[in-house]
C-alpha positions in Angstrom: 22.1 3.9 -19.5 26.0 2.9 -19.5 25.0 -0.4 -21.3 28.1 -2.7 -21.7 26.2 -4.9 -24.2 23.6 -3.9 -26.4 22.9 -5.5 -30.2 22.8 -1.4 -31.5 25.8 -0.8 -29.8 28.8 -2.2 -31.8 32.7 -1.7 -31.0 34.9 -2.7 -33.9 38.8 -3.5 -33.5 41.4 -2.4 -35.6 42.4 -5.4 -37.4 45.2 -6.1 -40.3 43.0 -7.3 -42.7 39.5 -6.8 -41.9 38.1 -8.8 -45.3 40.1 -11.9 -44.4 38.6 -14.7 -41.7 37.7 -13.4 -38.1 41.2 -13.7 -35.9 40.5 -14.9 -32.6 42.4 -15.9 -29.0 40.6 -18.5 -27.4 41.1 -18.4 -23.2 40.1 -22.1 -21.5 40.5 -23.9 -25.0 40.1 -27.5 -23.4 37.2 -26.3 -21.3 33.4 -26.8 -21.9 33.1 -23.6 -23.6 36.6 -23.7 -25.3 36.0 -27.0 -27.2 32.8 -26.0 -28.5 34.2 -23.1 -29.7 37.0 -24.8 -31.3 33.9 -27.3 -33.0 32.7 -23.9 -34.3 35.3 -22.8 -35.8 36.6 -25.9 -37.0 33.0 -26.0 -39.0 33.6 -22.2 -40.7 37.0 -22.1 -41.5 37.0 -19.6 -44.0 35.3 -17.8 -41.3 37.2 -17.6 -38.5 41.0 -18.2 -37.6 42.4 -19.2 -34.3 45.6 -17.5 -33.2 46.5 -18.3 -30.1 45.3 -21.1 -27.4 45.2 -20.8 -23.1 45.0 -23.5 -20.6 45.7 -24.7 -17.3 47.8 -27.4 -18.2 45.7 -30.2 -17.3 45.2 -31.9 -20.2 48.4 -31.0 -22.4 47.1 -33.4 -25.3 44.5 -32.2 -25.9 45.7 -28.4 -25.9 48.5 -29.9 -28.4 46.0 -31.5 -30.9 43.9 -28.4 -31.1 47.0 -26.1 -31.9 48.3 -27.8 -34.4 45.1 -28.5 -35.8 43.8 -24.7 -35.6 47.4 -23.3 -36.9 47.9 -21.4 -33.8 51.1 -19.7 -33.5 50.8 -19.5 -29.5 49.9 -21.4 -26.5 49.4 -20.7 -22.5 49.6 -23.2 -20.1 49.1 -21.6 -16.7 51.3 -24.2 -14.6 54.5 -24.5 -15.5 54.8 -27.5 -14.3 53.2 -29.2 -17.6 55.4 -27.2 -20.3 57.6 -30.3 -20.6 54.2 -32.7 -21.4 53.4 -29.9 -23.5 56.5 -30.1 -25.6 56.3 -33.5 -25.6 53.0 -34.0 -26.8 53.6 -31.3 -29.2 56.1 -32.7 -31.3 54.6 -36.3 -30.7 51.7 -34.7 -33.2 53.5 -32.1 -35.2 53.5 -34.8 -38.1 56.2 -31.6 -40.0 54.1 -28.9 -38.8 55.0 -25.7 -37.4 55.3 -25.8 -33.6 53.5 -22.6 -31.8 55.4 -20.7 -29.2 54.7 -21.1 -25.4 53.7 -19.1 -22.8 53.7 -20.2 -19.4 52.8 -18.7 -15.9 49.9 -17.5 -14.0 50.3 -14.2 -16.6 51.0 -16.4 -19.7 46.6 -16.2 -20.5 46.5 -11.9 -19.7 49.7 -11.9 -22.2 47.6 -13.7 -24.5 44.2 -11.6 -24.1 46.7 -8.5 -25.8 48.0 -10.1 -28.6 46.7 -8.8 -32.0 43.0 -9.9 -32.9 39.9 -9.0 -33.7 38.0 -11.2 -30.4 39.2 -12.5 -27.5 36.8 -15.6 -26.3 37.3 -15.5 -22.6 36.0 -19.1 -21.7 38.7 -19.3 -18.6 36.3 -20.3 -14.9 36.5 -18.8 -12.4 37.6 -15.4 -10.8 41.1 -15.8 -12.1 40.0 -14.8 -15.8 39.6 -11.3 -14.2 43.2 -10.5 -15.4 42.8 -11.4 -18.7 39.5 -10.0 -19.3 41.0 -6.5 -18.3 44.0 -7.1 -20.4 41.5 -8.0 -23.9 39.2 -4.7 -23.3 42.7 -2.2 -22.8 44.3 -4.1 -25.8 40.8 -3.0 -28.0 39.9 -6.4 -28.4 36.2 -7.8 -28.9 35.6 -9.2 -25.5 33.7 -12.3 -26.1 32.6 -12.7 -22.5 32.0 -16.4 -21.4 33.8 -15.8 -17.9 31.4 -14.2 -15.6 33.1 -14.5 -12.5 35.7 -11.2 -14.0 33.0 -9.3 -14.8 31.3 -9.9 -11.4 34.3 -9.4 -9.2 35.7 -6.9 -11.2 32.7 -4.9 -12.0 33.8 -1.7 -11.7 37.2 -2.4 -13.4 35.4 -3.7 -16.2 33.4 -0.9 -16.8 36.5 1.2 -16.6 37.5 0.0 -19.5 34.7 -1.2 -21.8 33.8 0.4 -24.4 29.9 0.7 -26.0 29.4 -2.7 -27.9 33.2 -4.1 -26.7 31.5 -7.1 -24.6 29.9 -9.7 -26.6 28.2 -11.9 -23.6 27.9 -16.0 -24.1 25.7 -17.3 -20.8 23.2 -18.0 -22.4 21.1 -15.9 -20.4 22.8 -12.9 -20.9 23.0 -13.9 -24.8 18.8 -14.3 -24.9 18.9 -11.2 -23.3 20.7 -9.6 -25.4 19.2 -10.5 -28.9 15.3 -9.8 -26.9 17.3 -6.1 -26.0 17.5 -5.3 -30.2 13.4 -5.3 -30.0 13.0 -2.2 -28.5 14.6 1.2 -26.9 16.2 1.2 -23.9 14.0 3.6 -22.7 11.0 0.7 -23.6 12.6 -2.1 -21.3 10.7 -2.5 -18.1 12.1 -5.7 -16.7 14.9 -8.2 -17.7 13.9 -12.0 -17.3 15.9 -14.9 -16.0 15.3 -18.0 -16.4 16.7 -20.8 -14.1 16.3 -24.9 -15.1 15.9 -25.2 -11.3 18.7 -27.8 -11.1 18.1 -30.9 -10.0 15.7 -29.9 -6.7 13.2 -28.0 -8.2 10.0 -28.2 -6.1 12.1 -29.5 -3.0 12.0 -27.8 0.2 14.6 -26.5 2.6 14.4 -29.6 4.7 14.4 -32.2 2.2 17.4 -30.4 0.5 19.8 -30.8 3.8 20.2 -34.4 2.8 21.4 -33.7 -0.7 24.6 -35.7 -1.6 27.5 -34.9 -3.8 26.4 -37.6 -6.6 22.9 -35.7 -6.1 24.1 -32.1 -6.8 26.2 -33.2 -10.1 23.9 -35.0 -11.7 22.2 -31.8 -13.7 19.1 -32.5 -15.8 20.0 -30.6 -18.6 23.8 -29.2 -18.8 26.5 -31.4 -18.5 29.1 -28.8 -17.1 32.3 -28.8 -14.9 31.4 -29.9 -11.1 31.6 -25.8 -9.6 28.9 -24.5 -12.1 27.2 -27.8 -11.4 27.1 -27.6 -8.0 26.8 -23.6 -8.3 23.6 -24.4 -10.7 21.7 -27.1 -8.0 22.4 -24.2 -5.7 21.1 -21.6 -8.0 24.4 -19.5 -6.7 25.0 -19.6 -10.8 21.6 -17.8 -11.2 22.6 -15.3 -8.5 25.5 -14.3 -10.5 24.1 -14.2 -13.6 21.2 -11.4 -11.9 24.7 -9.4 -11.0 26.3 -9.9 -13.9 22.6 -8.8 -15.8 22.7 -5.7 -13.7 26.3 -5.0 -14.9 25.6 -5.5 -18.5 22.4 -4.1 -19.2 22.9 -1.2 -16.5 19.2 -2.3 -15.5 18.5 -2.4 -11.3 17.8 -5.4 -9.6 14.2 -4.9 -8.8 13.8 -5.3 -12.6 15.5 -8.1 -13.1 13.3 -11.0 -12.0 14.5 -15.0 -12.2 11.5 -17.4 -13.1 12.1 -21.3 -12.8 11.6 -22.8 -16.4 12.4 -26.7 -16.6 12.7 -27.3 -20.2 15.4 -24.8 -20.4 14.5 -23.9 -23.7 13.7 -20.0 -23.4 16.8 -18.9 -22.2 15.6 -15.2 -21.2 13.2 -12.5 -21.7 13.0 -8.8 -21.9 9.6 -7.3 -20.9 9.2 -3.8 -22.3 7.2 -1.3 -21.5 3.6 -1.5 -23.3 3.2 -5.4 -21.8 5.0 -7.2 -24.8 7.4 -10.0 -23.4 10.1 -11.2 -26.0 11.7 -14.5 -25.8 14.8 -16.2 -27.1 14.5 -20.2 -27.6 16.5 -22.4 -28.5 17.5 -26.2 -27.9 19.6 -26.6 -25.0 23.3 -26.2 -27.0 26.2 -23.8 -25.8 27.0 -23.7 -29.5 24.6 -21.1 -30.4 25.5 -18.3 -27.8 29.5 -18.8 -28.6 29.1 -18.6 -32.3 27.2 -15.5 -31.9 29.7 -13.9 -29.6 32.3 -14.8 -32.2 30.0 -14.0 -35.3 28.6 -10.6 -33.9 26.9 -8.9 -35.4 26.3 -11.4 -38.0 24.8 -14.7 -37.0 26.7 -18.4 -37.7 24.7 -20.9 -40.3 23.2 -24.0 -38.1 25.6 -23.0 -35.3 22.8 -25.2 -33.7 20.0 -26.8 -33.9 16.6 -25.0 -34.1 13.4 -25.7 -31.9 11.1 -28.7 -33.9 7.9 -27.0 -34.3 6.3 -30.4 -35.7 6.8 -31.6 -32.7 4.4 -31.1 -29.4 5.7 -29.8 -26.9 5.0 -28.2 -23.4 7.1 -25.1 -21.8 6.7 -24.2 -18.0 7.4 -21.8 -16.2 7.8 -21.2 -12.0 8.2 -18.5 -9.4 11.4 -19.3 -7.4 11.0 -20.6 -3.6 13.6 -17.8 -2.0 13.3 -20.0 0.9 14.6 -23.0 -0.4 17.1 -21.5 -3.0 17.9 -18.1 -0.7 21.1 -17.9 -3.3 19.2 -15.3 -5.5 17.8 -12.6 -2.8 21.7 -12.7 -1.5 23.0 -11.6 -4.6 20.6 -9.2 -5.3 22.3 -7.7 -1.7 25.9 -7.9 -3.2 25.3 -6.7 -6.0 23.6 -3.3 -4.4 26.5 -3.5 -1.7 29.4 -3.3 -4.6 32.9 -2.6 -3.9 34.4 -6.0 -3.3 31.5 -7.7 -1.9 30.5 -9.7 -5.2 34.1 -11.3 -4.5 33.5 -11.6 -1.6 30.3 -14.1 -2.5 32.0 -15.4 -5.3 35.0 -16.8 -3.5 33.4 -17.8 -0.4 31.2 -19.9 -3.0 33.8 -21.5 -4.3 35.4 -22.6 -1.1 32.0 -24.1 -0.4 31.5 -26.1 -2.7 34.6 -27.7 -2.8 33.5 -28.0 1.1 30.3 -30.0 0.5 31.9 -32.1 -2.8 34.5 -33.1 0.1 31.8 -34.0 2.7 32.8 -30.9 5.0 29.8 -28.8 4.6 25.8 -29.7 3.8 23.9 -28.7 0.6 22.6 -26.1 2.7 25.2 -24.9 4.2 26.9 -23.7 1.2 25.0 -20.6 0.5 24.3 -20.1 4.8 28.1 -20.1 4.7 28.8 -17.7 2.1 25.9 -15.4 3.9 28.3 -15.0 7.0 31.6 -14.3 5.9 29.8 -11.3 3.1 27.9 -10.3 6.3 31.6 -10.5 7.8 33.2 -8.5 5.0 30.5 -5.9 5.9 29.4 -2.7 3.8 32.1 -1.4 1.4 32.6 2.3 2.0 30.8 4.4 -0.6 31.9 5.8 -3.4 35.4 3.5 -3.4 36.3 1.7 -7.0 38.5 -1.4 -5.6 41.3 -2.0 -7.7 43.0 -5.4 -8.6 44.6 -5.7 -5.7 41.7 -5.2 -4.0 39.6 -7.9 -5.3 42.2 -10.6 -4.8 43.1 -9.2 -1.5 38.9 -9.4 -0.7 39.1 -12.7 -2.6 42.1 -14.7 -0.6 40.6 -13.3 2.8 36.6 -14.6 1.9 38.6 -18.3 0.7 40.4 -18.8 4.2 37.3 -17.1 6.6 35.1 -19.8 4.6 37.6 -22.7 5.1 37.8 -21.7 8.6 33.9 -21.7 9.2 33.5 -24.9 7.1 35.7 -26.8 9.3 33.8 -26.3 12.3 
């Protein structure tokens, strides 16, 4: 099996001084998954040392106060636009610091993935981290993968590149999966296990979902995430890509990789091997844990996070998804076998969509219904091609306007 990620396979960097704390580039720094990296770091720090910081530029402060914080000697800011604010609120809380070095530009975070480190935390959302991610695996970098969208539109490319051990994933799906794989031989594993919260419609049907609001969808019961993966989650398009991006990790086919429904959201995944035995990661709801592994691998991070309180009582469930209501999952499951540019295809379509139905263009249930007709529009790639780059964005730009288009009406 040509297993991207696997706890006995382990790719090590060439790094200056391998004894001294773990150097790492962190892409998305004021996102979800960047500031809780940041909080792990900033909890280690003879552990680990932060390099260099990426953003879009929304929220300059904040990206200025964490570099001069960390000691980073470089900063991206994808709009360039904001490099003035950036300066500005650089110097505002240099205090006699040193000031880091800019980047700017839609390149300014795949410049950044190369530079000199031992990991390179990919926490950018969104298909647009596919550069980067690329950039980090040719440059011999740790991949510390946290943006799944690269790896499912640029599947191919990805395994191009990657080396045994080189990806480190953080979903923390795909990082219960990967500590449940170090039980057993890859011959042993039967079937890999998803589990989905169900988002906030669990047990609804299809009818009762077509009246499902904006402020409905966003209100998760469990994650508190940005309003795509929110939205993605209540659709369980999220859980769709994370069976593709399963398949591309694990090299395991999607007839063995099953999603179950489990509320509590506290056993993130299983692996069930071969003899009948079923191994489970749990852990408390916290993103914490799956980053500091990624950036810890192959050793684990002290009270990254909180542990599950065994004197506590306590009740886990678990549920067979309703494909009718939530057809998200089986359509994956068809992109992924499709290949080529089709997982773009679904992916970009989704996105589109969703910002559809936030805007009050397009039902809950049209999200997904739409994304089924433009990737049956794409059609079947031809077999045998590997899409490059330009492929994928070309497959990605014409998904986004055929979606708009059937959106509006």
């Amino acid at each position: 099996m040509n297993s991207l990620a696997h706890p006995t396979l382990r790719f090590t960097p060439t790094v200056k001084d391998p004894s001294g704390p773990r150097e790492l580039v962190i892409l998305g720094s004021t996102g979800s998954i960047g500031t809780q990296a940041i909080d792990v770091v900033l909890r280690n720090p003879g552990r680990f040392k932060v390099v260099a910081l990426s953003a879009a530029g929304g929220r300059v402060a904040l990206l200025a106060e964490q570099a001069l914080r960390l000691g980073a000697h470089t900063v991206a800011i994808a709009d360039p636009a904001a490099e003035p604010a950036l300066r500005e609120a650089l110097a505002a809380k240099a205090a006699g610091r040193p000031l880091p070095a800019i980047l700017t530009g839609p390149d300014a975070a795949t410049e950044l993935a190369g530079l000199e480190c031992h990991s390179v935390l990919n926490g950018i959302t969104g298909s647009i981290g596919l550069r980067p991610t690329l950039a980090a695996l040719r440059a011999g970098r740790v991949l510390v993968l946290a943006n799944k969208e690269s790896l499912i539109v640029g599947g191919p490319l990805v395994k191009a590149l990657a080396k045994p051990g080189q990806i480190v994933p953080v979903d923390s799906e795909h990082t219960a999966i990967f500590q449940a794989l170090a039980g057993g031989t890859r011959a042993e594993v039967r079937k890999l296990v998803v589990t989905a919260s169900g988002g906030p419609f669990r047990g609804r049907s299809r009818e009762q979902l077509a009246a499902v609001t904006p402020d409905d969808a966003l209100a998760h019961p469990t994650w508190a995430m940005g309003p795509v993966i929110t939205i993605n989650s209540a659709t369980l398009v999220n859980k769709g890509l994370e069976v593709i991006e399963a398949h591309l990790l694990y090299d395991v086919p999607f007839d063995r990789i099953e999603v179950v429904v489990h509320p509590q959201s506290v056993v993130h995944s299983m692996v069930e091997f071969s003899d009948g035995s079923t191994l489970a990661q749990a852990s408390p709801p916290d993103m914490r844990m799956p980053i500091a592994l990624g950036l810890g691998w192959p050793d684990r991070v002290p009270d990254a996070a909180p542990a599950c309180d065994w004197t506590k009582a306590a009740t886990w469930e678990f549920f067979p998804l309703d494909d009718e209501a939530f057809p998200a999952v089986e359509l994956a499951r068809e992109v992924g076998r499709l290949g080529g540019t089709s997982p773009a295809v679904f992916n970009a379509a989704n996105e589109e969509c969703v910002e559809a139905f936030l805007k009050g263009r397009l039902a809950f249930t049209g999200i997904v219904d739409t994304v089924a007709k433009v990737v049956a529009e794409h059609g079947t790639p031809a077999r045998g091609t590997s899409p490059t780059v330009e492929d994928v964005l070309h497959a990605e730009d014409w998904a986004r306007a055929r979606a708009r288009e059937l959106a509006a009406g």
